[in-house]
N, C-alpha and C positions, 0 to 999 in steps of 0.2 A: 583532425579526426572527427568522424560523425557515425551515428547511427542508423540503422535502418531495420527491418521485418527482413531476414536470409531466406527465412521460410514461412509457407502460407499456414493461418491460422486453421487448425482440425481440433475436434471435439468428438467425444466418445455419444452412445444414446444414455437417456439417463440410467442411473445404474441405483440400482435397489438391495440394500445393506439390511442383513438381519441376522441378529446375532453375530458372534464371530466371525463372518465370515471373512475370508482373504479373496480379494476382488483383486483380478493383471489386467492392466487395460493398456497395450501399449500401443505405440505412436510409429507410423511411417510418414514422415512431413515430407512435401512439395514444394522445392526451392520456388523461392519469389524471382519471377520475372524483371529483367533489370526495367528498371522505370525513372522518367524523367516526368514527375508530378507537380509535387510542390515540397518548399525546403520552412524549414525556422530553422532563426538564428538571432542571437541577441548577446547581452550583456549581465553580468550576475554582479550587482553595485553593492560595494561595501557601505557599514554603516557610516554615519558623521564619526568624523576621526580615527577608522581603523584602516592603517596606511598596510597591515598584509593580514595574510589568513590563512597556517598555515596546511589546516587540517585540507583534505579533500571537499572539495564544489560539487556535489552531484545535484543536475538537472536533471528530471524525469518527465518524462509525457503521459499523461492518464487518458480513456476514454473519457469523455462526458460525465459519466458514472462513478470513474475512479478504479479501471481496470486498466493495472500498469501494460504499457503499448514498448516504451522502450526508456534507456536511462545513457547518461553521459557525464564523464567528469568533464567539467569544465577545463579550462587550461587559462592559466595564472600569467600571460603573456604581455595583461597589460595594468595600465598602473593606475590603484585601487577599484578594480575589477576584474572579472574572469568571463572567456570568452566561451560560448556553447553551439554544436548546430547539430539539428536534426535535418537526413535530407531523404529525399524517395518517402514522402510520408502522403498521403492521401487528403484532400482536402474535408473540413470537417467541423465538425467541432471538441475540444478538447480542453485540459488542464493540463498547463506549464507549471514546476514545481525547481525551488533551488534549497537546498538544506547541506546543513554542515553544521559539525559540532559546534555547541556554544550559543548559536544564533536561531534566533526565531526564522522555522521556513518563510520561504515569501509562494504565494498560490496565486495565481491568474488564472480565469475563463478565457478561452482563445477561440475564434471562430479561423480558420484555416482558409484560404481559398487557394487555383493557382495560380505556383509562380515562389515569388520569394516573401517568405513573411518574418516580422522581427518583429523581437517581444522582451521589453529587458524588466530583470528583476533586481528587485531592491530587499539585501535580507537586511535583518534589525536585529537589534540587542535584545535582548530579553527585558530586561528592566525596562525598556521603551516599548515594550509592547502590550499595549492598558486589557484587559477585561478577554485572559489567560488563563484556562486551567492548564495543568504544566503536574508533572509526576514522575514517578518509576513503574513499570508491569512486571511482575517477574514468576517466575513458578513458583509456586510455596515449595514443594519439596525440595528442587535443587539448588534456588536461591540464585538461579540463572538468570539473564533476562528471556521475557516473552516473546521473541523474534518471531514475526508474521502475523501473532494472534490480534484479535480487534477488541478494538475497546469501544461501545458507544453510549454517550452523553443522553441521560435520558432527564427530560423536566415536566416537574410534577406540575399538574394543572387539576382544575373542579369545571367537571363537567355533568351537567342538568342537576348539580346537589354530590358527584361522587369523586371522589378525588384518583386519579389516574395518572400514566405515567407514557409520554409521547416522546419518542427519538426526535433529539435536531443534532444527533452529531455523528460521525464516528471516525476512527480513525487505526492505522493498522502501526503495529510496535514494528518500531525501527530497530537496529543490530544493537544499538545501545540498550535498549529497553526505554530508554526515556520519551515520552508522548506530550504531546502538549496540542491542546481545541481550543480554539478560539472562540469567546461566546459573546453574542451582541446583546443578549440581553439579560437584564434582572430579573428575578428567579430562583426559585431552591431544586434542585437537581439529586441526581446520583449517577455515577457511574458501574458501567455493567459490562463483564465479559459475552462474549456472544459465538464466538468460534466452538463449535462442535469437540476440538481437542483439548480447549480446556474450560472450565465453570472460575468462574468467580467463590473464590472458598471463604470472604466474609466482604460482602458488597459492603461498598461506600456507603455510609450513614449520611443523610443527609444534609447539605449543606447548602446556604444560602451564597449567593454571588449577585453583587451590587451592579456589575459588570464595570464600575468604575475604576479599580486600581489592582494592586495585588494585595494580598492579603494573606495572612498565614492557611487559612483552608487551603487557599489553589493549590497549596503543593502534597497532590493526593497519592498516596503509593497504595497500587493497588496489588492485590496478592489473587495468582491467578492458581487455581487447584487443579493437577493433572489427575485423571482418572486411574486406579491404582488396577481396577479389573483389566486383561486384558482384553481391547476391544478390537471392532473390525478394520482393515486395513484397506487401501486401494493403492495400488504400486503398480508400476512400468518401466519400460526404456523407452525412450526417445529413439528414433533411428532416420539416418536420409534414406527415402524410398529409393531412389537411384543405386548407391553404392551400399547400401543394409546395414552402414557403419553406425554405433552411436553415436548421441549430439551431447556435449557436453556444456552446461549451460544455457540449456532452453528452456524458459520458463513454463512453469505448469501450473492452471490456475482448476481450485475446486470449487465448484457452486452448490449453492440448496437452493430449494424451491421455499418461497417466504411471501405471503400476499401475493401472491398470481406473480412474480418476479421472478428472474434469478438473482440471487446475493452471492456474491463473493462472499468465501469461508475464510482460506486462506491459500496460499500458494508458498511456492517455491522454485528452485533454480536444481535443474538432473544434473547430478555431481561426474565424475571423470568417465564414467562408464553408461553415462546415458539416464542412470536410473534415478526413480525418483520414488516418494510413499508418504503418502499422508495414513497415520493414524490412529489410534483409539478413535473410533469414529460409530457414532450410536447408530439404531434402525432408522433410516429414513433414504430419500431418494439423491442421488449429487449426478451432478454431472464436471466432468473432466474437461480439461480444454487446453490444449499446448501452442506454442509459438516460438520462432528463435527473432532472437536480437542480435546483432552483429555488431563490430566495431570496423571501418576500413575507411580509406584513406580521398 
């Protein structure tokens, strides 16, 4: 089994939030033409001495940037390894990703061309993975985890005499809640919520990292604050422009405008009837953007 784009990627114009408002922006996507491009496919290597694993292997593909393209379980077919492929994918550049519970992901920069490309990953233990912040994100109120919101690693530096505070990192909350950045260098830091749907309701105090080992600070649990006013919404259906049906599972990603950029907010998957809603979402400008991912044979 592999993956591929069912339908071509569409995006809304930007959309201008003020006050409460309740913003529908919905989607008729344009199946992706069958194509014969270029493929990846590789190996997901277990660490020294772990002879099975038994949680789920998901491989993910990111843009360049780290705008999820498409994802796969691996399959556990061979021995201390798991096999992956993505195929009909465009040549390019990108990030290969393998994570599973317990193990430190493994990330690679991939340069794509075509034809057939292989890329094998090596995940690791955690204890073996040196110069690690590693934690929990979860709501304050509900004591949930933060699923989709971003956390980014910011390090403090002095600059012309002022002391300031520069991102090298970020990273988005996986289902478990638990995050973990790898940091190359030495440094006193803090970490900071950054998604629009929720604040940081008592940011990381700061702490220093040697980038040498683990140490009692790495393990930082951050407490994420939902907004209790009710704010503004953006919601839709997915649907195929062909048959009008909705698409169950189609990813929808929300952007802000940040330093003349667009930034990923946060995203999601339209649940059985197409739909999908990002919100408590303050005045500012987003933009919408959908895609489906497929699984076949």
């Amino acid at each position: 089994m592999a993956e591929r784009d069912l339908y071509i990627l569409d995006y809304t114009d930007w959309i201008t939030i003020k006050g409460s408002e309740q913003k529908v922006e919905d989607f008729a996507l344009v199946e992706t033409p069958a194509m014969n491009q270029s493929s990846l496919s590789g190996n997901v290597i277990y660490p020294d001495g772990v002879t099975e694993i038994t949680t789920p292997i998901i491989v993910s593909l990111f843009s360049e940037d780290y705008v999820p393209i498409a994802h796969v379980e691996a399959e556990k077919s061979l021995t201390l390894s798991a096999h992956y492929e993505f195929l009909d994918i465009a040549a390019g550049n990108f990030i290969v990703a393998a994570s599973t519970t317990g193990y430190q992901s493994a990330f690679q920069e991939i340069t794509i061309v075509i034809g057939e490309n292989t890329v094998n990953l090596e995940l690791n233990e955690y204890a073996q993975e040196i110069g690690t912040i590693y934690g929990f994100a979860y709501v304050y109120q509900t004591g949930t985890p933060a699923v989709g919101k971003t956390l980014r690693l910011m390090k403090e530096i002095i600059e012309s005499g002022e002391t300031k505070r520069v991102e090298v990192s970020r990273v988005l909350i996986p289902a478990d809640g638990e995050y973990h950045i790898r940091v190359l260098e030495a440094g006193t830091y803090y970490l900071e919520g950054i998604n629009i749907y929720s604040e940081v309701k008592n940011p990381t105090t700061a702490f220093v990292f040697t980038g040498e080992s683990f140490q009692s600070f790495d393990n930082t649990t951050v407490e994420l604050y939902q907004h209790p006013e009710p704010l503004a919404t953006i919601s839709g259906i997915v649907k195929d422009s062909t048959t009008q049906l909705p698409i169950a599972g189609a990813t929808v990603l929300l952007y802000v405008y940040e330093n003349e950029e667009e930034i990923l907010d946060q995203w999601q998957y339209t649940d059985s009837k197409g739909r999908y809603v990002f919100s408590n979402l303050v005045e500012r400008d987003y933009l919408v953007k959908s895609k489906v991912v497929g699984t076949y044979s």
